[in-house]
Residue frames as qw, qx, qy, qz and C-alpha x, y, z in Angstrom:
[[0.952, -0.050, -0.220, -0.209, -5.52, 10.07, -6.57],
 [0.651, -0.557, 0.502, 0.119, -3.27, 7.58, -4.29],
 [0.897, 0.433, 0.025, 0.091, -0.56, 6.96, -7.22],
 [0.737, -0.318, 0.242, 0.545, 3.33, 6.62, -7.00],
 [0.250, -0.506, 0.467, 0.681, 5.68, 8.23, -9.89],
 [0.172, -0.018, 0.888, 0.425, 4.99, 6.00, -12.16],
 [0.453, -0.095, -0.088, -0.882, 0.61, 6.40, -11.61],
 [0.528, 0.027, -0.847, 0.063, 0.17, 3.51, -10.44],
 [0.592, -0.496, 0.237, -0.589, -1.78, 2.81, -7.04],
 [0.416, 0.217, -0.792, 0.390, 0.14, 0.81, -4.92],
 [0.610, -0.450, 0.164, -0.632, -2.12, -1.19, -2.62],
 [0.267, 0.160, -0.950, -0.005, -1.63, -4.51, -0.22],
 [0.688, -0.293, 0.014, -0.664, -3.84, -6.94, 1.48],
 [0.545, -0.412, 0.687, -0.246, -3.17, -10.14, 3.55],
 [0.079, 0.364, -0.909, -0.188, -1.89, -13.00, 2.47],
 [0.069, 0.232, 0.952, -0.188, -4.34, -15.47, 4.06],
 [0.421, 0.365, 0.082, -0.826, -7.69, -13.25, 2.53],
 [0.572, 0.506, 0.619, -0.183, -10.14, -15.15, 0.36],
 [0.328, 0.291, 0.683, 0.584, -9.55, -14.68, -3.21],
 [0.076, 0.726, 0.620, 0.287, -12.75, -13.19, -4.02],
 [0.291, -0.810, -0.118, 0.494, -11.92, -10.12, -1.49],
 [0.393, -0.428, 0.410, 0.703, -8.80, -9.50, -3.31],
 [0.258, 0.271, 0.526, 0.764, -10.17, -9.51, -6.90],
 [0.003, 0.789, 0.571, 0.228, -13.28, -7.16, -6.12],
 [0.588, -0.618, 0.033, 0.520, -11.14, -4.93, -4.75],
 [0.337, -0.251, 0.586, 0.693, -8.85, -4.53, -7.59],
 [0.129, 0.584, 0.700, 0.390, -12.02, -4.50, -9.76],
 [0.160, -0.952, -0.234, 0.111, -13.21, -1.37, -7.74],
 [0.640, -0.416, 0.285, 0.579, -9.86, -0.01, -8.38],
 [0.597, 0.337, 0.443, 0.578, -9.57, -0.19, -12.08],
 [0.148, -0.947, -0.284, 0.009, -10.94, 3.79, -11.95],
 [0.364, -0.893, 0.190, 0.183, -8.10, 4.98, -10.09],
 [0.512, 0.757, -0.326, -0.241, -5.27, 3.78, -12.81],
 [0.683, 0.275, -0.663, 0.133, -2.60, 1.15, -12.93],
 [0.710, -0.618, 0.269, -0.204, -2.40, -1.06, -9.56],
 [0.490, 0.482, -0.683, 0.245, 0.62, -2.17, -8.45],
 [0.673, -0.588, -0.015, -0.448, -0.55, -4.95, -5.53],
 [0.334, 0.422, -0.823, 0.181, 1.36, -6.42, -2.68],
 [0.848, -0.398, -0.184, -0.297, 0.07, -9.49, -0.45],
 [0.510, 0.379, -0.663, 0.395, 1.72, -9.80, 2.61],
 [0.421, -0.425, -0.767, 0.229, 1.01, -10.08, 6.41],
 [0.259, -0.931, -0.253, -0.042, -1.10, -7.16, 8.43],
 [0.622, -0.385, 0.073, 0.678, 2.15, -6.54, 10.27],
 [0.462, -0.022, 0.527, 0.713, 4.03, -5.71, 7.27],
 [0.229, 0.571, 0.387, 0.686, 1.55, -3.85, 5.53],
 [0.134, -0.957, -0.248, 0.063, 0.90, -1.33, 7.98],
 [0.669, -0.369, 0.285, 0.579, 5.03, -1.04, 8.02],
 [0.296, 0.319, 0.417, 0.798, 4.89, -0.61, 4.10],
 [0.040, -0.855, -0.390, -0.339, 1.39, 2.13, 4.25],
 [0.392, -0.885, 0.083, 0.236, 3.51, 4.11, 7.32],
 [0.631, -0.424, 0.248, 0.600, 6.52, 4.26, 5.22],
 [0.288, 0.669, -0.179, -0.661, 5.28, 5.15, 1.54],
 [0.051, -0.067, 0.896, 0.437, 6.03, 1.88, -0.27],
 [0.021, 0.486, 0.851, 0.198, 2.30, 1.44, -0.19],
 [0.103, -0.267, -0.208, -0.935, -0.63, 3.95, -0.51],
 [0.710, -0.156, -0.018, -0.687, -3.40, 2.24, 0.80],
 [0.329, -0.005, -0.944, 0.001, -3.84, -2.06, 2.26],
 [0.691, -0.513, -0.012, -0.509, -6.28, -3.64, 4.34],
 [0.181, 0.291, -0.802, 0.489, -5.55, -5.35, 7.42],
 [0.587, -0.443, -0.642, -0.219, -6.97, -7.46, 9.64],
 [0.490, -0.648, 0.232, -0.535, -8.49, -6.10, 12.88],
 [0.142, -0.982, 0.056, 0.109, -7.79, -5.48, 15.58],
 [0.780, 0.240, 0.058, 0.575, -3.76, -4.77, 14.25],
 [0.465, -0.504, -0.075, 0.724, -1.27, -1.64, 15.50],
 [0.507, 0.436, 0.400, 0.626, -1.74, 1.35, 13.39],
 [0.402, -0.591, -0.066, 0.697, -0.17, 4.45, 14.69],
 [0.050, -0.492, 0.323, 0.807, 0.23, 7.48, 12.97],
 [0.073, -0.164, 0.712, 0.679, -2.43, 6.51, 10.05],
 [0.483, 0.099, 0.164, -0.854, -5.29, 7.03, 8.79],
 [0.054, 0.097, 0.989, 0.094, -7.86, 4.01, 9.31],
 [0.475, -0.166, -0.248, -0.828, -11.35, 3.55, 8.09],
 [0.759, -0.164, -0.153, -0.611, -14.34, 1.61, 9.20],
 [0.314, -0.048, 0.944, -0.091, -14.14, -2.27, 10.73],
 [0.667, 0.161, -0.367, -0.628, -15.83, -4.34, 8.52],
 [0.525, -0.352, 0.736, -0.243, -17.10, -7.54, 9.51],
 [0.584, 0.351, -0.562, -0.469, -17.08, -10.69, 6.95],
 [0.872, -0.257, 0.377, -0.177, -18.66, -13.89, 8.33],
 [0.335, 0.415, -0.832, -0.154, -16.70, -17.17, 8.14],
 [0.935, -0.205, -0.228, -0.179, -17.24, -20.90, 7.83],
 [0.538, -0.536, 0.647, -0.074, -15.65, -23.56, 9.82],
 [0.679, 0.488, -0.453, -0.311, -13.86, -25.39, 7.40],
 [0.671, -0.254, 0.697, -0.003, -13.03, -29.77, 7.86],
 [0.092, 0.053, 0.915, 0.390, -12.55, -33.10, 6.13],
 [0.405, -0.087, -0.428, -0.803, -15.32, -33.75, 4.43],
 [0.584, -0.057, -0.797, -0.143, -16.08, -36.54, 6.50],
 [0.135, 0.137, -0.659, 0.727, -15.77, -34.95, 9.75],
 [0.122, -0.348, -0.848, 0.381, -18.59, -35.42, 12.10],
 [0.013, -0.397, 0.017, 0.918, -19.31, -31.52, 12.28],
 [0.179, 0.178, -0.569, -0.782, -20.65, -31.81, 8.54],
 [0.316, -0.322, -0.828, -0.334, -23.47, -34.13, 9.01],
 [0.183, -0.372, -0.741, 0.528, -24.65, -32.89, 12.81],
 [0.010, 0.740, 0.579, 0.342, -27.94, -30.91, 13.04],
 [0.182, -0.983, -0.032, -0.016, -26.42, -28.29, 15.31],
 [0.685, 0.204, -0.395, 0.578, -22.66, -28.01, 14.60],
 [0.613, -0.790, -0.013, -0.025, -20.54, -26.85, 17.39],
 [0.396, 0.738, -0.492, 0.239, -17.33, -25.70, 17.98],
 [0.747, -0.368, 0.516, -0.200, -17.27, -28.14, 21.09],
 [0.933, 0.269, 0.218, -0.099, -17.13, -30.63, 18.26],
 [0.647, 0.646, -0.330, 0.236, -14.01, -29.46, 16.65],
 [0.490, -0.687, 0.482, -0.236, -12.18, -30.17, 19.91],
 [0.746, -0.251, 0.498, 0.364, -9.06, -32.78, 19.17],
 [0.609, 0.654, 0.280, 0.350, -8.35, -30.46, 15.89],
 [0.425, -0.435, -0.175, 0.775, -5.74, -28.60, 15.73],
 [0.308, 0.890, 0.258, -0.214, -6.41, -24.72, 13.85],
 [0.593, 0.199, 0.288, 0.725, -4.69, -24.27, 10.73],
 [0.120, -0.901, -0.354, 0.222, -4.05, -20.21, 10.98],
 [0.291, 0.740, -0.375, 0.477, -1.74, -17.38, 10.18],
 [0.694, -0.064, -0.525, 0.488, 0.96, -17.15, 12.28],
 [0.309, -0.783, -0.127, 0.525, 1.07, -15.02, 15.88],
 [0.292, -0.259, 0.298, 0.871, 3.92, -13.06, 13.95],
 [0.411, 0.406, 0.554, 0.599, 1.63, -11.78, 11.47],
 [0.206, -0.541, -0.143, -0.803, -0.72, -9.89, 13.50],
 [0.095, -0.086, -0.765, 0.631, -0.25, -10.59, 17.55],
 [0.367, -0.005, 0.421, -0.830, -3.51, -8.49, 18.36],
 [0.748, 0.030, -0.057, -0.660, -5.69, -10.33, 16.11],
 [0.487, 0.038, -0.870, 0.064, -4.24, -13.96, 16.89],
 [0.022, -0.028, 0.680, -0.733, -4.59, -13.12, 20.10],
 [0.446, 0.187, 0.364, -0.796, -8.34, -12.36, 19.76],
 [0.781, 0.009, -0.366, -0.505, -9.57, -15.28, 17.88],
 [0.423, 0.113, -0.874, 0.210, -7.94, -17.45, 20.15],
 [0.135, 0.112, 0.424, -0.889, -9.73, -15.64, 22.81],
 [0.617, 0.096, -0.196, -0.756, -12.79, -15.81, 20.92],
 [0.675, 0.050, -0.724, -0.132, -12.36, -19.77, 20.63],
 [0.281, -0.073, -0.847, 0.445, -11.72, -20.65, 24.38],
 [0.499, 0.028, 0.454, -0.738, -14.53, -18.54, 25.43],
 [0.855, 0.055, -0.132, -0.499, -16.98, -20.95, 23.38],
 [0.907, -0.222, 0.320, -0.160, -14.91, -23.84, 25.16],
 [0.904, 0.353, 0.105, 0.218, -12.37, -24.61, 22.58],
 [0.239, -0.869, 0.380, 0.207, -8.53, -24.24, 22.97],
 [0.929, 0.283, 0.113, 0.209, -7.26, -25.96, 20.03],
 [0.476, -0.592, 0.310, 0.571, -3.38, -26.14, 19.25],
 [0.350, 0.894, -0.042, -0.277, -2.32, -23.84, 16.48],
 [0.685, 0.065, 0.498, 0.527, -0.92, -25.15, 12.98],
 [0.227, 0.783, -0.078, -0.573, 0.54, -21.81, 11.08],
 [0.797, 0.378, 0.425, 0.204, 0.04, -22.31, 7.53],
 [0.200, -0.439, 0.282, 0.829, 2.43, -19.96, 5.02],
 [0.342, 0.091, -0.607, -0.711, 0.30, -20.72, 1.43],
 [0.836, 0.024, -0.030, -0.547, -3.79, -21.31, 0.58],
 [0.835, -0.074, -0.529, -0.131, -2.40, -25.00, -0.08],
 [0.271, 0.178, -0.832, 0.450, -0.83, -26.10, 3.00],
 [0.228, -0.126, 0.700, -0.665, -3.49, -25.24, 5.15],
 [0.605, 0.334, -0.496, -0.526, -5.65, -27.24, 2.55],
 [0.741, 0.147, -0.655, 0.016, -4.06, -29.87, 2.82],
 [0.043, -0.256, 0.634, -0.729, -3.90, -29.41, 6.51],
 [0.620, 0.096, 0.082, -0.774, -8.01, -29.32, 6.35],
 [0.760, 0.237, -0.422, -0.433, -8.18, -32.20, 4.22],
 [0.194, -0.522, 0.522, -0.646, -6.47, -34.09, 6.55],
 [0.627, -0.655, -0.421, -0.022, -8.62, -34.28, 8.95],
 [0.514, -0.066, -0.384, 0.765, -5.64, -32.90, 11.07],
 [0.059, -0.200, -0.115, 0.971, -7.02, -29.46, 11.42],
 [0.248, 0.808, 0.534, 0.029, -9.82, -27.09, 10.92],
 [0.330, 0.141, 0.181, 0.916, -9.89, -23.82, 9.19],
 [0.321, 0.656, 0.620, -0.286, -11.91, -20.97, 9.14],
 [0.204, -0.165, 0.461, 0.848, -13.06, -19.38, 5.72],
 [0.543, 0.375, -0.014, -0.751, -15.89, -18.88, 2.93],
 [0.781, 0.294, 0.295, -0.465, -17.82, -21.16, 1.30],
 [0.746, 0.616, -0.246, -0.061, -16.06, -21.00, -2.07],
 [0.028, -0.520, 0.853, 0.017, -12.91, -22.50, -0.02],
 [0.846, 0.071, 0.443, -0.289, -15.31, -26.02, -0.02],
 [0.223, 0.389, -0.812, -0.375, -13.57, -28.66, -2.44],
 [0.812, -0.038, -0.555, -0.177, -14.64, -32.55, -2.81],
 [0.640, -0.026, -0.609, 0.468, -12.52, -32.94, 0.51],
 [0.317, -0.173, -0.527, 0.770, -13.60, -29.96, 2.33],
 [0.074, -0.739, -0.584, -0.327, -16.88, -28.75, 3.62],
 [0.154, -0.223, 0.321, -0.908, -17.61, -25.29, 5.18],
 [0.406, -0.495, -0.745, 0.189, -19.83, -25.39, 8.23],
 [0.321, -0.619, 0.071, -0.713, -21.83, -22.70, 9.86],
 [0.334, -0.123, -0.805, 0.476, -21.75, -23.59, 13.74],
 [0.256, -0.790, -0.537, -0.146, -24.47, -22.53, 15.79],
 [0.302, -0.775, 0.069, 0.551, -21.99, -19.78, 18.09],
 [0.602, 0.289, 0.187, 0.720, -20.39, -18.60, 14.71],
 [0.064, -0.968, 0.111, 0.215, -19.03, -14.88, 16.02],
 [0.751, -0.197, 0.346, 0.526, -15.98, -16.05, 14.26],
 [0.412, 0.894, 0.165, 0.057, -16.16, -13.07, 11.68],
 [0.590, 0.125, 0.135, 0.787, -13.13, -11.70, 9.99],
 [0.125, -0.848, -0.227, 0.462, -12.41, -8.06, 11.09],
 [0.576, 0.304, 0.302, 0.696, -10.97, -6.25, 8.05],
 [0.049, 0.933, 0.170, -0.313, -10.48, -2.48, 8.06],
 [0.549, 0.703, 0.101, 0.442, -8.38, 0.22, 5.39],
 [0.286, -0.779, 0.067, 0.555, -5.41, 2.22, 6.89],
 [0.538, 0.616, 0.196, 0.540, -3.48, 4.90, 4.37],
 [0.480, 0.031, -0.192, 0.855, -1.06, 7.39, 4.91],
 [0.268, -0.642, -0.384, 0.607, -2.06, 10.80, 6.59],
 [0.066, 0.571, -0.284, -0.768, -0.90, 12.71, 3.88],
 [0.258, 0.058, 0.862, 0.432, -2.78, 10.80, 1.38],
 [0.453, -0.066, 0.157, -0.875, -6.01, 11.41, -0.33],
 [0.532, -0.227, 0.615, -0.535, -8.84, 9.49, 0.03],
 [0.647, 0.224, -0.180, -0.707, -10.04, 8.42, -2.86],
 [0.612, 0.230, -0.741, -0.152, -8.65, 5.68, -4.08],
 [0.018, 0.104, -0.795, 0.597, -8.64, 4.34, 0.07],
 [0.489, 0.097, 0.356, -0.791, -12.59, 5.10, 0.26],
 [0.788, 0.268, -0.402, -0.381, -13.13, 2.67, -3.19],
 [0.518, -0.010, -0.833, 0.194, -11.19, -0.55, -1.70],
 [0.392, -0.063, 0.555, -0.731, -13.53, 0.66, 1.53],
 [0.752, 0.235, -0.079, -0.610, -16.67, 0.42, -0.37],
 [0.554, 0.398, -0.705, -0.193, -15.35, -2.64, -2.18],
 [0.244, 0.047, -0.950, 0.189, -15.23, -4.48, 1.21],
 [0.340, 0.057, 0.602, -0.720, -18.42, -3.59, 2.36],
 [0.735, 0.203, -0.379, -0.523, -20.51, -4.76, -0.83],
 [0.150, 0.392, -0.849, 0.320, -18.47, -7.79, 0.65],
 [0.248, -0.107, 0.802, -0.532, -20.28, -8.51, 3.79]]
């Protein structure tokens, strides 16, 4: 099994993930003995899974990952998250046309260049080139959302009294998530936080 010294399975997963990922995960886990989890940016955890501090993280596509062994792309739809009040929320076909004078509350470029790069890309093709507010913690970009300043994009269960998710009618906006783990690892414990995100989707 993928365990340190100690037995322990030492796995990480992005900061800016949905909750709910992160604990079903760790639930699919319990099996494989004590977890010892870090949450930090894509970047960074391929850094830690290519050096040995970690056994096993997920990362958000597309993201550099030389020299390591990666599993599957999984795709996990997302809403378009606003104020509650925001136009978007009441219109019979939303549009991302509509979220135009908002800026996008996101991870920063630095976390994971390829995959900023390719939702931004994703956004201007469907017309929208909004200017990018990087958020560091779930509340800021909250409170970013709530607003009105900004949109977000996430799952359902991020919806409060102040903020509704929206399906849009173009929504390819899907979160790319895939599993990398050392080379010299085995699989198991790497194939269960697989599985784990595909029950997911």
């Amino acid at each position: 099994m993928l365990r340190d010294s100690a037995g322990d399975v030492r796995w990480g997963l992005p900061q800016h993930l949905d909750a709910s990922i992160g604990t079903g995960v760790a639930y699919a886990l319990r099996a494989h003995g004590r977890q010892h989890t870090v949450v930090d940016t894509s970047s960074a955890l391929v850094q830690l899974v290519r050096s040995g501090a970690l056994d096993v993280a997920i990362i958000e596509h597309p993201c550099v990952t030389e020299g390591l062994e990666v599993g599957p792309v999984t795709q996990l739809s997302r809403s378009v998250l606003v104020a509650s009040d925001h136009p978007l929320t009441s219109a019979r076909r939303p549009s991302l046309r509509m979220l135009r004078g908002l800026a996008l509350s996101c991870p920063s470029r630095d976390d994971n260049p390829p995959a900023f790069d390719a939702l931004i890309d994703r956004l201007r093709a469907r017309g929208l080139d909004p200017e990018v507010l990087p958020f560091t913690t779930a509340a800021a970009q909250a409170a970013a959302v709530a607003s009105g300043a900004a949109f977000a994009l996430g799952s359902a269960s991020t919806q409060s009294p102040f903020i509704t998710a929206v399906t849009v009618t173009e929504n390819d906006l899907a979160i790319r998530l895939r599993v990398v783990s050392r080379t010299d690892s085995v699989q198991d414990a790497a194939d269960a936080v697989i599985s784990a995100i595909w029950t997911l989707r």
